[in-house]
PAVEX-828006 format. One record per residue (C-alpha): x, z negated, y negated; residue in one letter; residue number from 1. Coordinates in steps of 0.05 Angstrom, whole numbers, always signed. Layout:
    east      up   north  residu  num
       X       Z       Y       a  NUM
...
***
This chain:
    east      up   north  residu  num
   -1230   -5308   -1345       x    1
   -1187   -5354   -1391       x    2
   -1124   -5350   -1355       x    3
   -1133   -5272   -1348       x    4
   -1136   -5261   -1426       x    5
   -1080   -5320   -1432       x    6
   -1039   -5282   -1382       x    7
   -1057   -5208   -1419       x    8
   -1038   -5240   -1480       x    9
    -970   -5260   -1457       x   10
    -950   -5199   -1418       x   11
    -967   -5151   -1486       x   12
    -916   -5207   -1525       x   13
    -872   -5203   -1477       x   14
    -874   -5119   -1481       x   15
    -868   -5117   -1555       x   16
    -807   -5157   -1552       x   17
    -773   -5128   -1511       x   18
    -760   -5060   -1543       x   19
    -737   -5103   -1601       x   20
    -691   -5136   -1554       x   21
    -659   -5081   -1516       x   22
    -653   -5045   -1600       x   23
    -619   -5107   -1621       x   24
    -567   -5099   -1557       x   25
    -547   -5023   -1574       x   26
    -529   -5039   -1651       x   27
    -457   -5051   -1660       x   28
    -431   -5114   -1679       x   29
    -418   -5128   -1753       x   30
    -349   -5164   -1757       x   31
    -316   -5195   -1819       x   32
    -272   -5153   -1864       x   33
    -196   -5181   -1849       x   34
    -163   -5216   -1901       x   35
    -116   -5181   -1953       x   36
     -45   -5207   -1921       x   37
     -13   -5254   -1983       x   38
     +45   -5227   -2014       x   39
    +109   -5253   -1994       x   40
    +165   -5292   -2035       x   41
    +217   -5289   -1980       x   42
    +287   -5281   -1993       x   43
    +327   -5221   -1954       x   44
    +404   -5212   -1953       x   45
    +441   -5159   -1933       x   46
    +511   -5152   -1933       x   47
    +558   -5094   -1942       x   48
    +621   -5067   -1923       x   49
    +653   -5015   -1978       x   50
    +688   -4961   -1959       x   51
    +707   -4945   -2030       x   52
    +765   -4888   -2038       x   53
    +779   -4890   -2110       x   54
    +837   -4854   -2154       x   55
    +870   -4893   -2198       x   56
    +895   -4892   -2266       x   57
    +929   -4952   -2300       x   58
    +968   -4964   -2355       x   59
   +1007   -5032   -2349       x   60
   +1049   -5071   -2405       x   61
   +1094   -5131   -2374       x   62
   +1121   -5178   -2427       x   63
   +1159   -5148   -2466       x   64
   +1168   -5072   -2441       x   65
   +1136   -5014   -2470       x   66
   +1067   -4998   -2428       x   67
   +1080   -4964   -2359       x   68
   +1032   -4906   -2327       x   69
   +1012   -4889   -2255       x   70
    +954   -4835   -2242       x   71
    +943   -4833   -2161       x   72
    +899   -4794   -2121       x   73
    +868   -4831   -2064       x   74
    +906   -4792   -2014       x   75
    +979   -4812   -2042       x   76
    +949   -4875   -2061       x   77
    +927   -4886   -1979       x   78
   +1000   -4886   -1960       x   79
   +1018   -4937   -2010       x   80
    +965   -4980   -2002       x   81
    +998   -5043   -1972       x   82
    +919   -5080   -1966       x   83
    +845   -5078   -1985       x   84
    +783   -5121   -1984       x   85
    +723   -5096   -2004       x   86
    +656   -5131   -1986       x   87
    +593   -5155   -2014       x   88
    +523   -5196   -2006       x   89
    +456   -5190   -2041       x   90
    +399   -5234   -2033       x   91
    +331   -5204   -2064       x   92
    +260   -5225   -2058       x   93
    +200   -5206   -2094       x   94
    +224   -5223   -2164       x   95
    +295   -5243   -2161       x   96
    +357   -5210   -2141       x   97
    +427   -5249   -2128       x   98
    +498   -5213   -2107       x   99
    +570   -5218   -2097       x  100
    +622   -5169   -2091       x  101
    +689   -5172   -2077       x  102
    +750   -5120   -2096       x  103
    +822   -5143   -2068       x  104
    +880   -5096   -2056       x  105
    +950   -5089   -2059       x  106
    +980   -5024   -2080       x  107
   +1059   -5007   -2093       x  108
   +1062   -4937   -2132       x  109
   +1114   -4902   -2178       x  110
   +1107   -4907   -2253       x  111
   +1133   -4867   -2316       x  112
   +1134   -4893   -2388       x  113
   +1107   -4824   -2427       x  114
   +1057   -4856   -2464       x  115
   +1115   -4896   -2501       x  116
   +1158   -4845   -2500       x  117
   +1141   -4836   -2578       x  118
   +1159   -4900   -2602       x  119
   +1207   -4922   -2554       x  120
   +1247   -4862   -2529       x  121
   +1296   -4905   -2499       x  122
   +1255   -4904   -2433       x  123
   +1231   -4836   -2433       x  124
   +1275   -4814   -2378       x  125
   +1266   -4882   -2343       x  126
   +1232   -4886   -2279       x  127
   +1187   -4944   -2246       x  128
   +1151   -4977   -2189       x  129
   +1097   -5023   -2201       x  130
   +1063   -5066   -2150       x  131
    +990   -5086   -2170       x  132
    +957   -5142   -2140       x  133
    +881   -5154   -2170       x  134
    +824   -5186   -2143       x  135
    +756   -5160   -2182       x  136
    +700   -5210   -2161       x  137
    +635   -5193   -2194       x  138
    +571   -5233   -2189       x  139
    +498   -5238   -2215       x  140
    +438   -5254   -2219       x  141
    +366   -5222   -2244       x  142
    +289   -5211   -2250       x  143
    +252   -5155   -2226       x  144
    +225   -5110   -2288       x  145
    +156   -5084   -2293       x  146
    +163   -5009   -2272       x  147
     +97   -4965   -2261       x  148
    +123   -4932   -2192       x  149
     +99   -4957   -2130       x  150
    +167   -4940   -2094       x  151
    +224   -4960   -2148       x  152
    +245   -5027   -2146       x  153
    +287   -5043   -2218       x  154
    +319   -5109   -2236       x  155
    +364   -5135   -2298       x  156
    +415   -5164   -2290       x  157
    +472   -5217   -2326       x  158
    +531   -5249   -2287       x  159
    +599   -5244   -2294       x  160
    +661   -5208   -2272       x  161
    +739   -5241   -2256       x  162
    +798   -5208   -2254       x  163
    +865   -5231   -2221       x  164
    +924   -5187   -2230       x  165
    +989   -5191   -2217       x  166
   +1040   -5141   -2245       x  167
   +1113   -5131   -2216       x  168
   +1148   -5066   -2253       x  169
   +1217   -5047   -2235       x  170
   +1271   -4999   -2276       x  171
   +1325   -4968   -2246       x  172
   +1389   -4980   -2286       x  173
   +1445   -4929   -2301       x  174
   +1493   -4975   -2245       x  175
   +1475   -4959   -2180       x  176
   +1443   -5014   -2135       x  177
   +1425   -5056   -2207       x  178
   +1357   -5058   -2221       x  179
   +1313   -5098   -2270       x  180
   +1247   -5128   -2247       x  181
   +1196   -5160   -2294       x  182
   +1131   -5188   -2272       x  183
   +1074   -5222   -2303       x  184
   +1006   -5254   -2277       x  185
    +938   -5255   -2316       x  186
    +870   -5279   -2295       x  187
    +796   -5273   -2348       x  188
    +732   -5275   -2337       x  189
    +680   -5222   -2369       x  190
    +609   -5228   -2378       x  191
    +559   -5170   -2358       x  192
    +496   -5142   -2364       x  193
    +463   -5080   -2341       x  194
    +421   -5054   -2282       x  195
    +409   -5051   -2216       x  196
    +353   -4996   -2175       x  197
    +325   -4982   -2118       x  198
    +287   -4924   -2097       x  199
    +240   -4908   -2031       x  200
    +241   -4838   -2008       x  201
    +208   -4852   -1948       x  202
    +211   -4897   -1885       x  203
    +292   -4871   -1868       x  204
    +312   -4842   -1941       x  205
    +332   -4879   -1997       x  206
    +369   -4877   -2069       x  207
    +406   -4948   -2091       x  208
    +445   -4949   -2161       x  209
    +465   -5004   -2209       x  210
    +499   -4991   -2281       x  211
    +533   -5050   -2320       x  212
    +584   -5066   -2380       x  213
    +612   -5134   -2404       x  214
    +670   -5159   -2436       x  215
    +666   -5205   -2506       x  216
    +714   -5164   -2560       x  217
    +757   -5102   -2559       x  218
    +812   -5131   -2528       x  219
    +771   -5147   -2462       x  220
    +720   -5087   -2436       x  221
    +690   -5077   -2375       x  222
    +637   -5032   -2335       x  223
    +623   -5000   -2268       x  224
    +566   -4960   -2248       x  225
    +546   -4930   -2180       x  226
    +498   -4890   -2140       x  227
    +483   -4872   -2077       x  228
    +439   -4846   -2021       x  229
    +422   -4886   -1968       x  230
    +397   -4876   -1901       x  231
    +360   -4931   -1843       x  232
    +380   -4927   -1779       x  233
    +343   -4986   -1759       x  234
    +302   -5046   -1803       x  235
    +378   -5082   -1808       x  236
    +421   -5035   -1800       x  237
    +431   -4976   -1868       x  238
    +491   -4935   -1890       x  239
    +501   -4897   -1960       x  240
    +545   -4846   -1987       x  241
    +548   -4844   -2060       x  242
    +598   -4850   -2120       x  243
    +628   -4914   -2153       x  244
    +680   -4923   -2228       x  245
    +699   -4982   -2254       x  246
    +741   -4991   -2316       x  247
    +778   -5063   -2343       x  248
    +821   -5056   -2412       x  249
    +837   -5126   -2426       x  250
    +906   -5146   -2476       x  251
    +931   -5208   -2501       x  252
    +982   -5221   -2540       x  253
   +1045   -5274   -2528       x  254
   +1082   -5298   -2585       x  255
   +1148   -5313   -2536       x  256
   +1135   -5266   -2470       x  257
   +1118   -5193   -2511       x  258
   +1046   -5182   -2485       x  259
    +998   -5173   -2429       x  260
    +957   -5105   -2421       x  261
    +919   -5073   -2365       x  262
    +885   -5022   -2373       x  263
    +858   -4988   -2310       x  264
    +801   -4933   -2278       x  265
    +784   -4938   -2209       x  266
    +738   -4881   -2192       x  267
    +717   -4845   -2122       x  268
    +671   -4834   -2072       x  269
    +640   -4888   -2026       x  270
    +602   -4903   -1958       x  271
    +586   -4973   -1942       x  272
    +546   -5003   -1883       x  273
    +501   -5047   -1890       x  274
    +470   -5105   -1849       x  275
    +409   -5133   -1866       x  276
    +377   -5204   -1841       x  277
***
């Protein structure tokens, strides 16, 4: 009689848990929230190849002649283009931005001297050529501003930009076959400061854009600004189409050699391509 009720006892145990069992098996699983990925610090570069097509409008002094002028279009300016190199990197992270561009060309155009017509009428009626050789090499660094928009990345920036110019002008002389060729060399650094953006439209579009100005008196000035839109075709490969100016005006005078003076505007459209890793 014993082992009957023992046996009872145990098979109404048994009964009770099992419903509790097989309720147990259909509830779903409760898993661990995943972890919040950490931000990352990590540097990315990309660099750039500018297809920059600016005008240009300069007005030159060599020693001691009176200042010469050349205002080209980029299509007259194409054909007397004799070289160009125009590249750049920029490393960013987080935080920190980091770039280097480079400007070199080579351009033979004609010149007039109408601007110093008034005080030296002399060479009014004087025509020119001037070759220009410059290399523009501008590089900074900066911090990432505190901007309340989820897609707009800002930074400022300070650096510094170098120019290297050299200046041949030639006059044509009254005797035929006798010319007169002057040329002078000049290179200076400029400090800068300014601005640098970036904007996400969405996952292909974007808008890119940086504004600066430099120079350390009157007689040296310098700025550039540029924007753009910008389009991914792929996560390291972008291009843009946008609009770049830059302006130098830089003199110094030479007790023994008359003076130096550049003054020049570089302004046009430009589509780069870009290559990020």
């Amino acid at each position: 009689m014993r082992k009957i009720i023992l046996s009872s006892a145990a098979l109404l145990a048994f009964g009770s848990m099992a419903p509790s069992a097989a309720l147990a098996a259909d509830l779903p699983s409760i898993k661990e929230a995943p972890a919040a990925p950490a931000p990352t610090n990590d540097w990315r570069f990309e660099a750039t190849i500018n297809g920059w097509a600016p005008s240009v409008i300069s007005n030159v002094g060599v020693a001691t002649l009176p200042t010469a002028s050349a205002d080209v279009g980029f299509f007259k300016l194409l054909s007397k283009l004799n070289g160009v190199v125009p590249i750049s990197v920029v490393g960013h992270n987080e935080n920190f931005i980091v770039a280097l561009d480079l400007y070199w060309s080579a351009v033979s155009v004609g010149a007039s001297f109408h601007r110093a017509a008034a005080t030296h009428p002399e060479f009014a009626e004087v025509s020119a050529s001037l070759r220009n050789v410059q290399t523009i090499l501008t590089g900074f660094g900066g911090v990432r501003l505190p901007v309340q928009m989820t897609d707009l990345t800002v930074y400022g920036i300070a650096g510094a930009r170098y120019f290297g110019v050299d200046n041949t002008l030639g006059l044509d002389t009254f005797v035929p076959g006798i010319g007169l060729t002057a040329k002078q060399s000049k290179d200076w650094v400029d400090p800068i400061v300014g601005l640098t953006a970036h904007y996400r439209i969405n996952d292909k579009y974007f808008l890119t854009g940086e504004a600066d100005i430099g120079g350390y008196s009157s007689d040296s000035v310098t700025w550039q600004t540029f924007a753009a839109l910008g389009y991914h075709f792929t996560q390291s490969i972008s291009t843009t189409v946008g609009f770049r100016a830059l302006y130098v005006d830089y003199r110094q005078a030479n007790n023994f050699n008359g003076s130096f003076r550049f003054q020049e505007t570089l302004l046009g459209p430009q589509a780069t391509i870009n290559y990020a890793f």
